[in-house]
C-alpha positions in Angstrom: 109.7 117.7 149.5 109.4 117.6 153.1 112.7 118.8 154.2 112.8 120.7 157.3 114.2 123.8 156.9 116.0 125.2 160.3 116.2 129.2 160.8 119.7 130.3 160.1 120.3 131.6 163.7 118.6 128.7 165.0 120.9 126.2 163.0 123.9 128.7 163.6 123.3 128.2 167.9 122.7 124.2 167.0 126.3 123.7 166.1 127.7 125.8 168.7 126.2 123.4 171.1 127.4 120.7 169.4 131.1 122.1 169.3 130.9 122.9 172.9 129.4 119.6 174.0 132.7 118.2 171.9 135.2 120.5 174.0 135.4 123.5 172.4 134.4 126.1 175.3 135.2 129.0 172.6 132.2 128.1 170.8 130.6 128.4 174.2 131.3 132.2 174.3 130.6 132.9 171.1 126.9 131.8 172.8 127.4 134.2 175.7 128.2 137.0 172.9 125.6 136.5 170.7 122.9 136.7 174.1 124.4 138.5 176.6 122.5 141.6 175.9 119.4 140.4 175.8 119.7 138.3 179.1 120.7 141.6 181.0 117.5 142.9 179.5 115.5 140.7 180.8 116.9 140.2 184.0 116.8 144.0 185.0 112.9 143.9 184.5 113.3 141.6 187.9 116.1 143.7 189.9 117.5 147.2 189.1 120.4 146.2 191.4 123.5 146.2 189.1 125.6 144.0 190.8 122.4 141.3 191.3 121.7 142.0 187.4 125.1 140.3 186.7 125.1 138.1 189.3 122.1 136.2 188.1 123.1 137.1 184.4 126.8 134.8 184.8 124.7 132.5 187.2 122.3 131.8 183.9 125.2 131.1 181.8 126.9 129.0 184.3 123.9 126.9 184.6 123.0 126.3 181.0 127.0 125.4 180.3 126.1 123.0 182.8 123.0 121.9 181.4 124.2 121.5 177.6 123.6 118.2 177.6 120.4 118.3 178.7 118.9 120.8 175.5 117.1 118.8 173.0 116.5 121.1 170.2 112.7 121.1 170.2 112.5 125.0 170.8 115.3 127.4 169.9 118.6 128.0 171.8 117.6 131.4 172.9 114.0 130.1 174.3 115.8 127.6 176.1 118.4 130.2 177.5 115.5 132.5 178.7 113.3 130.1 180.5 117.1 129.6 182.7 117.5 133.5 183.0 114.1 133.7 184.2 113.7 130.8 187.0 117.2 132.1 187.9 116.1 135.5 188.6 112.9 134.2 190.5 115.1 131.6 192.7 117.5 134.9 193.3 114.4 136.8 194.7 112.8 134.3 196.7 116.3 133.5 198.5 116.8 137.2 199.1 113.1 137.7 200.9 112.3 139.6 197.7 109.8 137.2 196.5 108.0 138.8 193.7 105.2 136.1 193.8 101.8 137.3 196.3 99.2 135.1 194.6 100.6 132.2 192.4 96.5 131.7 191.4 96.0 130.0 188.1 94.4 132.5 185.8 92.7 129.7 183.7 90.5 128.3 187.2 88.7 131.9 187.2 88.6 135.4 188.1 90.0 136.7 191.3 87.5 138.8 193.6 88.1 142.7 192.7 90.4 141.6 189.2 88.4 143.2 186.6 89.1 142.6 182.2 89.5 146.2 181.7 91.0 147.3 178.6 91.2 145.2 175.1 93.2 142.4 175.0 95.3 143.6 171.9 95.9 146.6 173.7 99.9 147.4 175.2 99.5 148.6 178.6 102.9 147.7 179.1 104.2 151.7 179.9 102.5 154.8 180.7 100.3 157.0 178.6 101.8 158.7 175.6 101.6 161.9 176.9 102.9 161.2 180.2 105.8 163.6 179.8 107.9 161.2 181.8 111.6 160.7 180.2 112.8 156.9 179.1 114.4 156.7 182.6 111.1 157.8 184.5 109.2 155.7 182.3 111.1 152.9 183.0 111.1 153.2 187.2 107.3 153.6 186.6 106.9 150.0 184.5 109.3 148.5 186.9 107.7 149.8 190.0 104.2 148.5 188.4 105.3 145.4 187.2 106.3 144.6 191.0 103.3 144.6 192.4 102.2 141.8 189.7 101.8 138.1 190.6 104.8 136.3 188.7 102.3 133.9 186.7 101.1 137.5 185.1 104.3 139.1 185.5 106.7 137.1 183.3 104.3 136.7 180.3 104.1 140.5 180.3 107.5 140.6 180.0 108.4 137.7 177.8 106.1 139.3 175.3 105.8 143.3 175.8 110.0 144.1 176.3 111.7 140.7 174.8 109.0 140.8 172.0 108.5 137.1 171.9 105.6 135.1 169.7 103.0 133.4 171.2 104.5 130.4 170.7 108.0 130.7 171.9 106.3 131.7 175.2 103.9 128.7 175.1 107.3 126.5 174.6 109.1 128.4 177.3 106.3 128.1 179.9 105.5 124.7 178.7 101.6 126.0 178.4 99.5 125.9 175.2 99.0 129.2 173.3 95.3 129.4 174.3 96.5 129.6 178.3 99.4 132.3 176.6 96.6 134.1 175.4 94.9 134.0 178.3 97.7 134.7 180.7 98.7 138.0 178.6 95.1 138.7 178.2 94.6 139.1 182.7 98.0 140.5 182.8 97.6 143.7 180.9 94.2 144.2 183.1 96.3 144.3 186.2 99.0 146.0 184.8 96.8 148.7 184.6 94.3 148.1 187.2 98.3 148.8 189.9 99.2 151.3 187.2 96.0 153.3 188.2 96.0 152.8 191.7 99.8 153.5 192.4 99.3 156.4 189.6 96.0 157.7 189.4 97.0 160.4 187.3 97.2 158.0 184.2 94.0 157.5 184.9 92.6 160.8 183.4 90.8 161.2 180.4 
């Protein structure tokens, strides 16, 4: 009674730390294998650019090897891992004039003049209409091209949750904001996903 039970990945990525934090650096790598892919992923939803995609992939790595010490174990390795990947790819940006970042308004202090609530807030607008008859790679130029124009506040929770498929509360942990304000955040972001989506597309704006 009242013994915690850890996820098996989750415990799994707990001892690896351990065993690198004691000297083994091949435990280490078996952490860079296991998330490697997924990192990339995410990254690429910031830059296209191949070689700043690795650049700021092995700069994540580097940094939480560096920071080991410093994990505590109250969210999950791979939460952790991602919050890195992501201010990474933002510092990357901003020091390359690329700053993704127009308004940095807090959603939760009110609505923006001329940002409507269009569209339900279970609703995906994440990539273009079904019957687009765009190809994945067109498809994905289109999402990237969108997602640029977003403020970063809207920006990363549309990407933590529509294309790394995270819960509600793994972003709330990674952002260090409550679920409500997650809600909330994902809620305003899909409205200007497709409020840009419309105006640098207007044909997905038919029908």
């Amino acid at each position: 009674m009242g013994t915690l039970v850890m996820h098996p990945a989750k415990r799994e990525d707990a001892s690896l730390v351990r065993e690198t934090l004691e000297g083994n650096q091949l435990s280490f790598q078996l952490l860079v294998e296991r998330y490697q892919d997924r990192i990339f992923g995410l990254v690429r939803h910031y830059t296209q650019r191949a070689v700043e995609v690795e650049d700021i992939v092995q700069d994540t790595f580097i940094k939480a090897f560096h920071r080991l010490e410093t994990f505590q174990h109250q969210s999950s390795f791979s939460t952790w891992l991602h919050r890195i990947a992501v201010n990474t790819a933002l510092d990357f940006l901003k020091r390359a004039g690329r700053n993704p970042v127009r308004t940095v308004e807090d959603p939760e202090l009110g609505s923006e003049p001329g940002t409507g609530t269009t569209g339900s807030p279970g609703a995906s607008d994440s990539s273009p209409a079904p019957g687009a008859n765009l190809d994945r790679e067109e498809i994905a130029q289109v999402t990237h091209r969108v997602l640029e124009e977003l403020p970063e506040i809207f920006r990363t929770v549309l990407i933590l949750r529509e294309f790394e498929d995270m819960s509600y509360q793994e972003m709330a942990e990674m952002l260090a904001i409550s679920i409500g304000t997650v809600e909330s955040r994902l809620f305003r972001a899909r409205a200007r996903f497709k409020q840009a989506l419309i105006r640098l597309y207007p044909e997905y704006g038919e029908g």
